[in-house]
N, C-alpha and C positions, 0 to 999 in steps of 0.2 A: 659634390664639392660645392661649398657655401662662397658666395662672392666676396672675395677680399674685403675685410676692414681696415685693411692698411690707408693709410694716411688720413684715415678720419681722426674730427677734433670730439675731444670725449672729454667730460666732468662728470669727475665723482666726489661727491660729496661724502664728509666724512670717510675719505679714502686714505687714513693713516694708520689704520688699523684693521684687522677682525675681517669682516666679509667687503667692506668698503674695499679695502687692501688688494684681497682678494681680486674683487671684480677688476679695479686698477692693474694686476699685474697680466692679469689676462686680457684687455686689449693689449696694453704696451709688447705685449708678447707676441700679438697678431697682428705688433704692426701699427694701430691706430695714437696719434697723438695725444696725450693724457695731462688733463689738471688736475690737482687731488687740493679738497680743502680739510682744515682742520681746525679747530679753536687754539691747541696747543702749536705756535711756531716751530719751536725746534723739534718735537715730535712728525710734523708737518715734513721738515724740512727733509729728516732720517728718513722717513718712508720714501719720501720723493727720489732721496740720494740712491738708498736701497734697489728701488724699480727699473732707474734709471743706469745702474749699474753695467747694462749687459749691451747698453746702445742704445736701448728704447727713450723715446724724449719723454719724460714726464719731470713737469713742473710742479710746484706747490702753490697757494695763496693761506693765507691766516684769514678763517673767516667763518664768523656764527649764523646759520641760516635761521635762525629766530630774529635776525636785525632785517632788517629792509632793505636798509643802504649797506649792508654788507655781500647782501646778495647781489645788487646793482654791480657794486664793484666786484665781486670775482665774477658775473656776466662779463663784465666791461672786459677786464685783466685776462679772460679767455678767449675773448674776441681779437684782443691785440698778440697774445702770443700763439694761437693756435689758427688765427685766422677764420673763427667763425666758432659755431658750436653746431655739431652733427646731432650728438647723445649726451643727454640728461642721466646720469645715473643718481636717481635721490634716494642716498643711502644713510646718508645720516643719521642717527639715533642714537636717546638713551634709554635705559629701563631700571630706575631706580625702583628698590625693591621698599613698598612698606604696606601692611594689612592696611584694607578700606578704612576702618575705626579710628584707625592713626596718622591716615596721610594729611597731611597740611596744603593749603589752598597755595602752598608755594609751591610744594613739588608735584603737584597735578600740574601749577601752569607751566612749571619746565617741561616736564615731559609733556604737554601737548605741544608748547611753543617749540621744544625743537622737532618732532618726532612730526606733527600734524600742520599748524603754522606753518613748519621749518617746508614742508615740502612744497606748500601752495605758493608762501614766497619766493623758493628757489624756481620753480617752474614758470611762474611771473616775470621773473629778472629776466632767466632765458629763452624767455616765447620768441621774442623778435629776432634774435639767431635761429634758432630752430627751424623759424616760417623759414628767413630766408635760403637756409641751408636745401629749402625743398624735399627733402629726405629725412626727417627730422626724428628721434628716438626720444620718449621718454619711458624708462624702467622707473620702476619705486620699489624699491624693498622694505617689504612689508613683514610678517611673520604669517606661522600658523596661530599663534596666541592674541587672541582676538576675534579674529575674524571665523574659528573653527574651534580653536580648545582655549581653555581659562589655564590658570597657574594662581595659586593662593601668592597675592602681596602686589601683581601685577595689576591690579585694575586699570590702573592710568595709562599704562603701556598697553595692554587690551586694547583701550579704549582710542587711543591715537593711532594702533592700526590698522583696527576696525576702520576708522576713519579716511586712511587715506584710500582705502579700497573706493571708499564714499565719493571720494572727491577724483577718484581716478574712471570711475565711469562716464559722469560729468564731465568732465576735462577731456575724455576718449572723443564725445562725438562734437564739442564746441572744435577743438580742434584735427577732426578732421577733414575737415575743408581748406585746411593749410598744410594736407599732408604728413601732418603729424600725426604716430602714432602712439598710445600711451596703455602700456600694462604694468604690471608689479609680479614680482616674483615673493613666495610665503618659503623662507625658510624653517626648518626642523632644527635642532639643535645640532648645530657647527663647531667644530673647534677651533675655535677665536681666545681671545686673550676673558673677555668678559664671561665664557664659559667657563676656564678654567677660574675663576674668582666663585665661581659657585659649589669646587670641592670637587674632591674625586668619587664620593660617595651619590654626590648629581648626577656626574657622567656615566659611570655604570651602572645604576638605577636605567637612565635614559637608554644608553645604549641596546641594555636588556630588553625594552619595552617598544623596538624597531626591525620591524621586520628582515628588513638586511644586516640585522645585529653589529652595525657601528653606524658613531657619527659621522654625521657630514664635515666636506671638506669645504676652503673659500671656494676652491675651485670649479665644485659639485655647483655652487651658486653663481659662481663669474662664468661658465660655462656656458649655461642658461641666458645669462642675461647677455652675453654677445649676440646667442642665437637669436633673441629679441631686438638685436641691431642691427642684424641682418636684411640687406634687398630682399631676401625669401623669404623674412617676416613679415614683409610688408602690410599684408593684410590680415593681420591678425591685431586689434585693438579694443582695450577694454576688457581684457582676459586677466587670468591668475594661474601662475604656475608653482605648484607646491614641489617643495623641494625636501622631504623630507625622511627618506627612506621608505616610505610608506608608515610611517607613525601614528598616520588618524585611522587606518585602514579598519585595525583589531577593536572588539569592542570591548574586551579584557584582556590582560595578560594572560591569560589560561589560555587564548586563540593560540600564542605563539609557541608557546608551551608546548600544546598539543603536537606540535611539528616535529 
């Protein structure tokens, strides 16, 4: 039995939706106090309302982790309603979809400013809760795409979560001499709202090409990342946990097949 997360303070960024969501429902459900941010408010506000449905406390703030001073203030805003910050959940992301040949110097720097920016500044903003909290959690959710497999139109997204793996090594051992410790969880293909935007002909293509023959849930990934906020994680930092059915495992679809 894993030591209570109840009454921990938790932020999740980009938790209005999809696997953000997810990881959000899964403290508030074990217990632990929850902020969830988003760029859309009233989007924002629903999820929060949704979470917070069953008793659980979770709050909202409106807030872009590409700004500086946006990160400042939901640090600030979660330090005054939660009383500190225990866990960093940096979940935020986008993955706009367009071939290398065609992407535009503006939607490269979106998707790295929220996706890779977004994370170093939010983990910036909330260093100095985290130290003091003494117990300090940062998760990053990362993907398998990048860091292990490509996808045609993804570069930019590859290439930002390649990155935070980059900056989540670095950041492991500067920070743990404050106790802090900091992994990323790689998911597989999830069923989130942004999956289903890619068709049903995606999803069972994918499904097909996964060793446990379906996809993952938020849950499969908010699961995970409690157990990374866990006292009996404690010494584990600097790691990757792929979440993804076993997807990278096969080195063709005929492996699976052959089953």
């Amino acid at each position: 039995m894993f030591t209570s997360i109840a009454g921990r303070a938790v932020v999740v960024t980009g938790g209005t939706r999809g696997i953000g969501k997810g990881i959000a429902s899964v403290f508030a459900r074990n217990g632990a106090k929850v902020l969830i941010t988003g760029r859309d408010s009233d989007v924002a506000r629903t999820a929060a309302e949704e979470l917070s449905a069953s008793g659980a406390e979770v709050s909202f703030v409106q807030a872009d982790v590409a700004d500086r001073e946006d990160g400042r203030r939901m640090a600030a805003i979660a330090t005054e309603r939660l009383g500190g910050i225990d866990v960093l959940c940096a979940n935020a992301g986008i993955f706009p979809d367009s071939p290398l040949a065609e992407m535009t110097e503006e939607m490269l720097d979106q998707v790295l400013g929220t996706n890779l920016k977004g994370t170093v500044l939010t983990v910036q903003a909330c260093l100095p809760e985290l130290t003091r909290s003494g117990r300090g959690r940062v998760i990053l959710t990362s993907s398998i795409t990048g860091p292990i497999t490509g996808y045609p139109g993804w570069t930019g997204y590859g290439a930002s979560k390649a990155g935070q793996l980059g900056f989540m090594r670095t950041a492991a051992i500067e920070l743990a001499p404050r106790g802090i410790t900091v992994n990323a969880v790689l998911p597989g293909n999830i069923i989130t709202e942004g999956l289903a935007s890619l068709g049903e002909d995606y999803a069972k293509n994918m499904a097909a090409s996964i060793p446990l023959r379906r996809l993952g849930s938020v849950d499969d990934i908010g699961y995970a990342v409690l157990f990374l906020a866990t006292a009996e994680a404690g010494y584990i930092t600097g790691q990757t946990i792929v979440i993804d059915g076993g997807q990278v495992l096969p080195e063709t679809l005929e492996a699976i097949e052959a089953d």
